[in-house]
N, C-alpha and C positions, 0 to 999 in steps of 0.2 A: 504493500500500500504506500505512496506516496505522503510522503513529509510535506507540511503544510511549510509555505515559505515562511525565514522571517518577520518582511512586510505583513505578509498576511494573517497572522499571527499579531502582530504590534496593532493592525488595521480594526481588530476583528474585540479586542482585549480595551480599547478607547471606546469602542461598541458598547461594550457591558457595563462601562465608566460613564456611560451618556456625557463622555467628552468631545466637543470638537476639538478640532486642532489647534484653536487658539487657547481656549481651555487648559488642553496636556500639555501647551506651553509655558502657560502663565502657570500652572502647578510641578512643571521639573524643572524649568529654569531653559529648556532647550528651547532652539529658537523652531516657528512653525515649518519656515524650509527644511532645516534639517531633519525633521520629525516627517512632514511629507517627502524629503528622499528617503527616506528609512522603507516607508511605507511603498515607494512604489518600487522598491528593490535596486534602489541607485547606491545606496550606502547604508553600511552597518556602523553599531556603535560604540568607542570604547566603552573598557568595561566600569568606568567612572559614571557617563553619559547614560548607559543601560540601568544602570542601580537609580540612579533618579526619573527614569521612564519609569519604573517598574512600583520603585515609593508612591509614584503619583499615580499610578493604577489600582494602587493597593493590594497588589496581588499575591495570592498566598504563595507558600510554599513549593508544588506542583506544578503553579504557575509559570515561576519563575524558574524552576529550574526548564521547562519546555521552551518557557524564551530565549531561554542562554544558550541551552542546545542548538537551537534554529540561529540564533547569532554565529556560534560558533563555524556551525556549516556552511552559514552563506559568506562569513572572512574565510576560509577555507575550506573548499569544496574537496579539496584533495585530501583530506582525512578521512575520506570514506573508499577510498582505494588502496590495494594494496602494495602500491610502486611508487617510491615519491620521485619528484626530479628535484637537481639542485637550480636553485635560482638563477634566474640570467644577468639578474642588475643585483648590486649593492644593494641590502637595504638601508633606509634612509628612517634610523629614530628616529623619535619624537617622543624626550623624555622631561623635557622641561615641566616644571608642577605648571598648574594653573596661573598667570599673573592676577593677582591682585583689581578689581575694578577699583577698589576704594585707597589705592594708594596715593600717597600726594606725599608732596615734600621733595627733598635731597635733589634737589635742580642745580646744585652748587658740586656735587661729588657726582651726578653724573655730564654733567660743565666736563670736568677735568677726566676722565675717561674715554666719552664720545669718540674721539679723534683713536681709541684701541680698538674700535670697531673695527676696522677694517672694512672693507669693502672690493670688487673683483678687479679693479686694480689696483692697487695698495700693493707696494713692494719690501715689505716687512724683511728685514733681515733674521731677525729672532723670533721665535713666536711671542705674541703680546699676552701674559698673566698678569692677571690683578688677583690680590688676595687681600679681601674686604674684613678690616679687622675691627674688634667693639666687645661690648658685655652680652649677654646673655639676654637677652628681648630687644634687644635696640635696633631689629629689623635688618641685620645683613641677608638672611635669604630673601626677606622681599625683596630688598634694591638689587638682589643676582639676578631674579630670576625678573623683575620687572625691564631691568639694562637687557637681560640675554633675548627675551621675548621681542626686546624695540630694534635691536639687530639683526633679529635670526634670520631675515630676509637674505641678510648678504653673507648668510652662510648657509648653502644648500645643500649641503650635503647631510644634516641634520645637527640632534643635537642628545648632549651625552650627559644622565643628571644621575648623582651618586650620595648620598645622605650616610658621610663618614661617620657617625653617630663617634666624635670626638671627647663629647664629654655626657656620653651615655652614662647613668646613673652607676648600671655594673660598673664600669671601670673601665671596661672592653670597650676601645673603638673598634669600629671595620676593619681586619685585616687586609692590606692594599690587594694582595692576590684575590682576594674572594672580590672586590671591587671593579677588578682588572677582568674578572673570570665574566661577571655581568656585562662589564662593557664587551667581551670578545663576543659574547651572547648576541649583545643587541645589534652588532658589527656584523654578527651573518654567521659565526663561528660554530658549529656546534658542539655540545658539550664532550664531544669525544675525542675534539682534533684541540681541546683549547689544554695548551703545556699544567704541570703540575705546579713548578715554580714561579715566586713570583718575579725574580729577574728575566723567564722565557716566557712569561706571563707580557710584562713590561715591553719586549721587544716585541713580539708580535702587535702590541698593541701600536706602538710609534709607528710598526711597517704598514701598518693599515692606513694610520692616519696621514702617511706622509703626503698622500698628494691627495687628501681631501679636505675639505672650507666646513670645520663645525666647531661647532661653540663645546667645551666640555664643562661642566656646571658641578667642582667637588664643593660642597655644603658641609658644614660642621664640622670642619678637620683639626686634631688635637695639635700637630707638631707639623714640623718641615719633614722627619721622617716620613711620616703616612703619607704625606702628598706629592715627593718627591719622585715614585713608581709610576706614579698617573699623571703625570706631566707631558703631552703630547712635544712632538721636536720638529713638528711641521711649521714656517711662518704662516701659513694660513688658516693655523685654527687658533681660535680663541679661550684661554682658562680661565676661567672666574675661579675664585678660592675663597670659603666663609670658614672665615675662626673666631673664637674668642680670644687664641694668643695672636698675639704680632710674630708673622713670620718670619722675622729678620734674616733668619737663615736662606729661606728663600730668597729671598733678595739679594742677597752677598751671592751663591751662588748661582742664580739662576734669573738675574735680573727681573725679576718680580717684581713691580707696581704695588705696593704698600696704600691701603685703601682706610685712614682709620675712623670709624664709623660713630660719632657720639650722638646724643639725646635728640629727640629732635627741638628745635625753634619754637615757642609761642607758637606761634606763625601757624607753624608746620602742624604741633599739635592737634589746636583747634580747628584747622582745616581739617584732618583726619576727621577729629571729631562731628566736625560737620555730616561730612561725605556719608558718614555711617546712623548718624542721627536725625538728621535734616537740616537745610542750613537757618530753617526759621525757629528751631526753638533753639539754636545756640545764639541767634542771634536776640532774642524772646529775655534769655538770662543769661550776658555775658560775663557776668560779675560769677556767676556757677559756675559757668562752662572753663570759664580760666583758672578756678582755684582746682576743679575738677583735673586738668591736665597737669597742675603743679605738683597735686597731691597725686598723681600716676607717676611724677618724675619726670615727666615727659617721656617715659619708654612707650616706645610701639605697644610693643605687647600688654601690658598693662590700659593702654587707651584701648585699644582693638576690645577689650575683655570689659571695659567698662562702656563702652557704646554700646557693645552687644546688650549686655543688661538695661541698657535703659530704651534702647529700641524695643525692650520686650517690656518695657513696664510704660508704656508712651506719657501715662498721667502723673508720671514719677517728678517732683521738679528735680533742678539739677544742684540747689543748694541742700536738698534734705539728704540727698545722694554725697554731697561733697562731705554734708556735715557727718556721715557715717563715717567716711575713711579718714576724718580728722581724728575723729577718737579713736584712732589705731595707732599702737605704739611698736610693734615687732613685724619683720620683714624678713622674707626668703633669704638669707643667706647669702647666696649667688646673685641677687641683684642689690648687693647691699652699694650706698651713690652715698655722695655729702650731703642730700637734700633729705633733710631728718623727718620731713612732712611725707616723702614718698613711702610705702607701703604694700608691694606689689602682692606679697601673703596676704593682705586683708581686701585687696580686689580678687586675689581667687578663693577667697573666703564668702565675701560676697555675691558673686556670683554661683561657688555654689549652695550657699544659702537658698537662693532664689529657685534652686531646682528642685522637683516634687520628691519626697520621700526615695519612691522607685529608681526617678533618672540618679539621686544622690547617693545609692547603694548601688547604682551600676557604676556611676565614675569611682565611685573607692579603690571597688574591683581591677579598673581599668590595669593598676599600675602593679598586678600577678602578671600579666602580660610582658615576656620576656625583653621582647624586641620593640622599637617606636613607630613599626607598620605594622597592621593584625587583619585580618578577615572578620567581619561582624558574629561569623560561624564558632572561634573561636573566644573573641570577645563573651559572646552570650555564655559559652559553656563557664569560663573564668567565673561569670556574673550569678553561671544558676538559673538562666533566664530560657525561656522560647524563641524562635526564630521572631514573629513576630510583634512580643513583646520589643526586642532586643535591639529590631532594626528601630523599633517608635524611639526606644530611650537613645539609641547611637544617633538619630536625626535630631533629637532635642541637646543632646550632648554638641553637636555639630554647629546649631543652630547658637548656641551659648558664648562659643568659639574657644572652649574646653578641648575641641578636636577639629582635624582637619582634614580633608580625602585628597588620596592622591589619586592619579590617571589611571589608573587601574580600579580604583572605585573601594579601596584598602582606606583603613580607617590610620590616622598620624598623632601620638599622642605627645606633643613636646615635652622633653626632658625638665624642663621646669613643672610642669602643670604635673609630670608624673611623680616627682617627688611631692609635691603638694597633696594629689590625690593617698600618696604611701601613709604620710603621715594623719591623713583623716581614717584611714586603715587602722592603724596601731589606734587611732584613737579613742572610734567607735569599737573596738574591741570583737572589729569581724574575725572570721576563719580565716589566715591569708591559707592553712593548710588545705585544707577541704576545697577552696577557689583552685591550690596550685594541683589538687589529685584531679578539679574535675579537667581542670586545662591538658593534662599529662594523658587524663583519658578521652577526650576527644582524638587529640593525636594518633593515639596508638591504637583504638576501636578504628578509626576513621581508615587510619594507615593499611591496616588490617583487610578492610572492607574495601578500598581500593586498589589494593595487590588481588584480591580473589575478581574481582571485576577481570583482572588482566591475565588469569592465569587459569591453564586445565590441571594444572597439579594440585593436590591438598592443600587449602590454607588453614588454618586452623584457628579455631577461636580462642580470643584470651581466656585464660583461667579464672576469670574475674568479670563480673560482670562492671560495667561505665557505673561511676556514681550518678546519684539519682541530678538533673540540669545537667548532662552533656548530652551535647547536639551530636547526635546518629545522623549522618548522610546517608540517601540511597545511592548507589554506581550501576549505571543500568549498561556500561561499556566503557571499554581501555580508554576511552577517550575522557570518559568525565573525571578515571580514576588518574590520569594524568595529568588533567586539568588542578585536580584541588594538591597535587603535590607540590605541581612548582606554585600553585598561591603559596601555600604553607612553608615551602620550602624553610624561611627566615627563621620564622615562629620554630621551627625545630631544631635549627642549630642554636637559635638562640637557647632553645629549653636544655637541649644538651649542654651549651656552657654554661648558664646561670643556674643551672639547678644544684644549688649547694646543702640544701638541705637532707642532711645524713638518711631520713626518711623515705627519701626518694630517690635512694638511688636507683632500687629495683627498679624504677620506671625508666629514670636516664637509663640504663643497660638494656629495658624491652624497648625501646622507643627506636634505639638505635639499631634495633635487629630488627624490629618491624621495616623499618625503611631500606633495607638491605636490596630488594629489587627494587626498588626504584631508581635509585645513586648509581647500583650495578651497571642497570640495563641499559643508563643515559652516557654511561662511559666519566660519570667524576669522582673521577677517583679519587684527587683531592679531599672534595665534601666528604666522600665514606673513607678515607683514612684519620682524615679528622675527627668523622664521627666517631669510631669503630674509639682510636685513643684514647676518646673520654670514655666513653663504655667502658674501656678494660681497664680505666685507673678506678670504676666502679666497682667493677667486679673483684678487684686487688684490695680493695679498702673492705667491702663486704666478705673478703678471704670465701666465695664463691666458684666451687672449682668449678665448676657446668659454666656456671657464665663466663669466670675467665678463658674458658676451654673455647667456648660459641665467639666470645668478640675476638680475642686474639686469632680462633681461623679466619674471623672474616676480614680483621685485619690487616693479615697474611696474605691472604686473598689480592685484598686492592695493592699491598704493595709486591706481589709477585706479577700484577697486571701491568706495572708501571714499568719495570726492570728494577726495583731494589733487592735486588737477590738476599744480600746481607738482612735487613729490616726485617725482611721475610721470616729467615730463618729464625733472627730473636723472637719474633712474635711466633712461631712453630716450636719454640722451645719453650713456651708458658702452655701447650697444649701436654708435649710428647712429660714435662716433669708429672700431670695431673692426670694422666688416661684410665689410673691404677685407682682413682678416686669418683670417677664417672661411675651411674647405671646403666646397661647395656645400651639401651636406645642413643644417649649423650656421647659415648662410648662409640659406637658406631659412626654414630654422625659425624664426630670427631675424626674417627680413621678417615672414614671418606674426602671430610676436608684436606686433609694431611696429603691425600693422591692428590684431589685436584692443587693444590700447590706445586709439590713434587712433580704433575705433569707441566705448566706450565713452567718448572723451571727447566724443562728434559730429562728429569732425572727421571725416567719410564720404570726402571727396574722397581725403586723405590713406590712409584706413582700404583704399580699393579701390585705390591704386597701389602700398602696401607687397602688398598679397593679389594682384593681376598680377604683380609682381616673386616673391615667394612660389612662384606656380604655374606662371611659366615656368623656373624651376628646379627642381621637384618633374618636368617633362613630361620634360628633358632626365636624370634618375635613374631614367626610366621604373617609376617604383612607382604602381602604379595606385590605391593606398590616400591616397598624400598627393597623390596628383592630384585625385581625387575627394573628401575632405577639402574641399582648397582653393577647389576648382570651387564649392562650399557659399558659403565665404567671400566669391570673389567675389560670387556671386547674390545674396547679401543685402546686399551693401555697392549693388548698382547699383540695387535694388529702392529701399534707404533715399534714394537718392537721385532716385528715381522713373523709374528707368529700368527698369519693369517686363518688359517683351517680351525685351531682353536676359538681365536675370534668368531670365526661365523656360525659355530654350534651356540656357543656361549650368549650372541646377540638372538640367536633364532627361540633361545630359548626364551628368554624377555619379552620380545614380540606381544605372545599371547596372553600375556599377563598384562600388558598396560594396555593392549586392548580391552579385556573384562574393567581394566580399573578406571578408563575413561583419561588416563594422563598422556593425551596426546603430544607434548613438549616431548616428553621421553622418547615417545613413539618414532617422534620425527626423526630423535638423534639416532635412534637405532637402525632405521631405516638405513639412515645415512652411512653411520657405521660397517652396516655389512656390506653395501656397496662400494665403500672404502677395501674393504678385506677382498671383494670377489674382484674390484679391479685388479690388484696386486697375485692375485691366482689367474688373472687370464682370461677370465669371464665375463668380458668387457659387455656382453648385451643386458646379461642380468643386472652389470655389477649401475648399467643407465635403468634401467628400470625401479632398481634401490631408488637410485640418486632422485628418480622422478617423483618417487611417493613421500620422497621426505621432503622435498619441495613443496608438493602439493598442503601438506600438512602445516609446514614452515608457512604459508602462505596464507591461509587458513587463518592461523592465529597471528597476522599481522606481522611477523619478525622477519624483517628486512639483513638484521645483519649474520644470522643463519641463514637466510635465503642466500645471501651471498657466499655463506661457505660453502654450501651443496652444489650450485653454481659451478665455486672453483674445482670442485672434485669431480661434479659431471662433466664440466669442459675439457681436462684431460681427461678423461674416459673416453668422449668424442673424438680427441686428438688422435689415441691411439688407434680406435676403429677407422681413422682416415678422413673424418667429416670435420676438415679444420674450417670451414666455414660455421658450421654449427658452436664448434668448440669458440671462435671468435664472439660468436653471437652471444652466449653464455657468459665468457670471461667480461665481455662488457656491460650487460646485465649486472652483473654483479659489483661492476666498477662502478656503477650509477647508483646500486641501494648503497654503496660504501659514501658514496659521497654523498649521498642524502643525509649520512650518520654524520660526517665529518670523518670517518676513520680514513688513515693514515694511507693505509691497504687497499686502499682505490689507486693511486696509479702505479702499484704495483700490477693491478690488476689486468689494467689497459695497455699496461707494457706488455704484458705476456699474451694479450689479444694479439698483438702487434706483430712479437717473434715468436710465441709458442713456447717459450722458453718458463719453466718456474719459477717464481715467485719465493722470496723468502718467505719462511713464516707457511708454507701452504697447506702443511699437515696440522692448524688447529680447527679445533672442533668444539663444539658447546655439549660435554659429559654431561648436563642437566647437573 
């Protein structure tokens, strides 16, 4: 049955709203063209733009995930085939937040800037960075992002926006390489070709940039070290840098534009204050309106958070308002100034004062949230709340200017407002434990429930069920359960390093193995050696042999993937001291890990006595799934080492077994496997017929970068029957899903198209 379009869906949903278009305009904020392109299928919406279509719909849960779906497939039709191609053109970000309508002021710092715009012909010697320095609310990312937005024109090649969380509460800013990692991302890079390190990280990145015109936007950066990696070395692109320190060091070596950013002017203020208020009641009570900005300090943030409140209270006058924040004596800490009247703790006092019971026990919660971007999904679960409670109180939280959204439609909670929110936490004397188990168990349920979406092999349920307010997602396909990964992504590294609490570490250790296919299968290996590390200083503090046993192979795993042979081995050697301390099942699972290592390091001999140790303890559990698994593992470990004839009894026997058990992943590899074995006997018709049914299967379930190894194994099998036409055909099939991935092993591929010639690397295979 045919899928109802987008448009028609968006068209159909304004229907049941008895909204016209002018209507859903004046209730999202979109303008009505935009909303009639949506509708007659000319454009789709980001995912910021679609969450306020859908606010102003009111639409439940069901709803909404139906729209996103149909969003999804009309920006990407090619997600419902199973061959991707690689891009023709660069693509061209667009990552800059939102500008500001209500910004005013700073005409005097952006005076003396103007002239680093650049423009297409501008013959810039060095590239031009400015690094906008000031306190802590005094509006450097507006003025970034408002400067970047007034030039982007004369940089079209896009633009690059990175929120170094410098003086993130943890303590942890952004590590540059996971920064670097995002921008090779948005650069066109996929997660499989993007380097491990952040020095090969770093280069990659300048060789991209080097002959293209874009603005790069690093926000909130702690030192000159962190920003020094992300420093483009093209004259034609532009860096803006927001700090709270003065980068001097920048500057010395890297001629940086030193930007330093103070209070705003009277002037400036009360314009603000206008913009956002009206300009007839500041003008009504100017004698309020001026002692109101003195008594803000004149900080942005602070004004921004007291027009919001008095925009919501319109009959409020503005001396009763002043007169509140006179009788406040104690201030945030980090905006502490010499003007003893300012008080920015008692305007977010205020304000949330002013929010209802509900919204004021959602913001408490807010600041259990690891990371300063979150999903509404997991905000709720933090909260205890329902989906549609969750998004009411995140819109009135929004609306407060307690929070702010970025392009992606992610919720921003600033580092200041989140320690303010901590401390009405301890004060009220909430749970932060019971917020941070139900946050831990959204993740790892959700995690859970979005691997079995993608997978014919067993997933299994956590031993525990979700505390009672976490949000259970449905995944009705790979596609949605890959969707909420990379939303999440953040939120899970973050929980992995912030979760310091002794209590939890069982979850940091399940959290990190829950996500184990998805990091795998995306090729970051980075992300999952990162992760894995913390897991197993987990599992070392909890003196946990099963878990140190689980993360240190998986460990092993991502660093045998990368070539750290050595790392490898020390993390295989917290497995092989604890095997004696496992129960059979842990024990097994463990051997198995220990081959699959041992295969990808070569070492075969070794790789096929951990997978016999493995399988005769999988026979004696009688589960016919990890027998048959297994049996896999052997057959290719005996093949690699040319013991063909036994491989193909060994594989034949598996076969029938993961057919009854429904794990078609296996199936495929086995397929594959014996075709591997019967080409090397000679049996070259069979050994293509193998290779055809593990494709078919491989294809089936969407895996492009298995479809390319069968590929390569069928293509010589063709070779040898003589059909190097066919085999050409193949070898480059396969060089197109490698490149789809980003793997390395694409023009390896296409080389061998070329001369026929083997490829390094051409005997691996995915053991399941």
């Amino acid at each position: 049955m045919e899928q109802a379009t987008f448009g028609a869906l968006l068209r159909a949903a304004r229907g049941r709203a008895r909204l016209t278009l002018d209507g859903l305009a004046g209730a999202s904020g979109v303008s009505v063209r935009a909303i009639g392109d949506m509708e007659r299928g000319r454009s789709v919406p980001r995912h910021g733009t679609l969450d306020e279509l859908m606010d102003a719909l009111a639409l439940d849960e069901d709803e909404r995930r139906t729209l996103t779906a149909a969003a999804r497939r009309t920006a990407d039709p090619a997600t419902a085939t199973t061959t991707a191609t690689a891009a023709t053109a660069p693509p061209v970000p667009r990552q800059l937040p939102p500008a500001l309508r209500t910004f005013r002021g700073r005409d005097d710092v952006l005076a003396r800037v103007r002239h680093l715009g650049g423009g297409p012909g501008d013959r810039a010697e060095h590239p031009p960075v400015v690094a906008v320095g000031g306190m802590a609310g005094v509006g450097k990312t507006s003025l970034a992002v408002h400067w970047a937005h007034r030039v982007a024109d004369r940089f079209p090649d896009g633009q690059l926006y990175v929120n170094l969380r410098g003086f993130d509460p943890s303590g942890t800013g952004l590590d540059p390489a996971e920064a670097l990692g995002g921008f090779l991302r948005a650069l066109g890079v996929p997660g499989a070709s993007i380097p491990d390190g952040a020095e090969e990280r770093a280069a990659a990145f300048r060789e991209l940039l080097a002959d293209r015109r874009m603005i790069v936007l690093l926000d909130n950066a702690r030192d000159s070290q962190q920003v020094r990696p992300l420093l483009p070395r093209s004259p034609h692109c532009l860096t803006v840098i927001t700090s709270r320190n003065h980068l001097t060091g920048l500057a010395t070596t890297n001629e940086v534009r030193l930007v330093d950013l103070g209070l705003w002017t009277a002037e400036e203020s009360l314009d603000a204050l206008a913009a956002r208020i009206g300009p007839e009641r500041v003008a009504a009570e100017p004698a309020g309106a001026a002692e109101l900005v003195e008594l803000c300090g004149r900080l942005p943030l602070a004004v921004a958070i007291v027009a919001a409140q008095l925009a919501a209270e319109p009959a409020l006058a503005l001396r009763v308002a002043a007169g509140e924040l006179t009788g406040a004596r104690s201030r945030l800490d980090a905006l502490t100034t010499d003007d003893p009247h300012s008080d920015v703790r008692a305007v977010f006092s205020w304000s949330y004062r002013a929010l209802d019971p509900a919204a004021a026990r959602f913001f408490r919660h807010l600041t259990v949230l690891p990371g300063p971007v979150f999903s509404a999904e997991a905000a709720a679960s933090a909260a205890g709340e329902p989906m549609a409670t969750a998004r009411r109180l995140l819109r009135s939280l929004v609306a407060a200017s307690l929070l702010s959204r970025d392009a992606d439609g992610c919720f921003v909670l600033h580092d200041l407002v989140r320690e303010h929110a901590g401390d009405l936490l301890d004060q009220e004397r909430d749970d932060r434990y019971a917020a941070e188990i139900r946050l831990l168990d959204y993740l790892r349920h959700n995690a859970r429930a979005a691997v079995r979406a993608s997978e014919t092999r067993p997933v299994h349920e956590l031993d525990h069920a979700p505390a009672p307010g976490t949000v259970l997602l449905p995944f009705d396909d790979r596609g949605q359960g890959r969707a909420w990964f990379q939303r999440e992504e953040r939120t899970i590294l973050a929980a992995l390093r912030t979760g310091d609490d002794p209590r939890l570490l069982h979850y940091r250790m399940g959290l990190a193995h829950d996500c184990i296919p998805h990091f795998s299968a995306r090729g970051q290996w980075a992300d999952e050696i990162a992760m894995q590390r913390l897991a197993l200083e987990a599992a070392l503090l909890l003196d946990d042999p099963e878990g140190i046993c689980s993360t240190a192979a998986a460990l092993a795993r991502a660093l045998a993937e990368t070539g750290r042979s050595e790392e490898a081995d020390r993390a295989v050697g917290h497995v092989e001291r604890r095997l004696h301390l496992l129960p059979l099942l842990a024990r097994a699972n463990a051997q198995r890990s220990l081959g699959w290592v041992r295969g990808r390091q070569r070492r075969h001999d070794e790789a096929l006595g951990h997978a016999r140790t493995a399988l005769a303890i999988y026979r004696t559990l009688a589960d016919d799934n990890l027998i048959a698994r297994e049996l896999n593992a052997v057959g290719w470990y005996l093949t690699l080492l040319g013991r063909h004839r036994e491989a193909i009894a060994t594989c034949r026997e598996a076969l029938p077994l993961l057919q009854e058990t429904g794990n078609r992943f296996s199936e495929a590899a086995t397929w594959d496997s014996i075709g591997y074995a019967l080409h090397h006997v000679g049996e070259l018709d069979e050994a293509v017929h193998h290779f055809r049914t593990s494709l078919g299967l491989y294809e089936e379930l969407l895996d492009g970068y298995n479809q390319a190894e069968v590929l390569d194994h069928l293509a010589g099998t063709q070779q040898a029957l003589g059909d190097t036409g066919a085999a050409r055909a193949s070898w480059l099939r396969a060089a197109d899903l490698l490149s789809a991935l980003g793997n390395s092993r694409a023009d390896g591929m296409r080389a061998r198209a070329l001369t026929g010639r083997e490829p390094a690397g051409s005997s691996a295979h995915a053991v399941d």
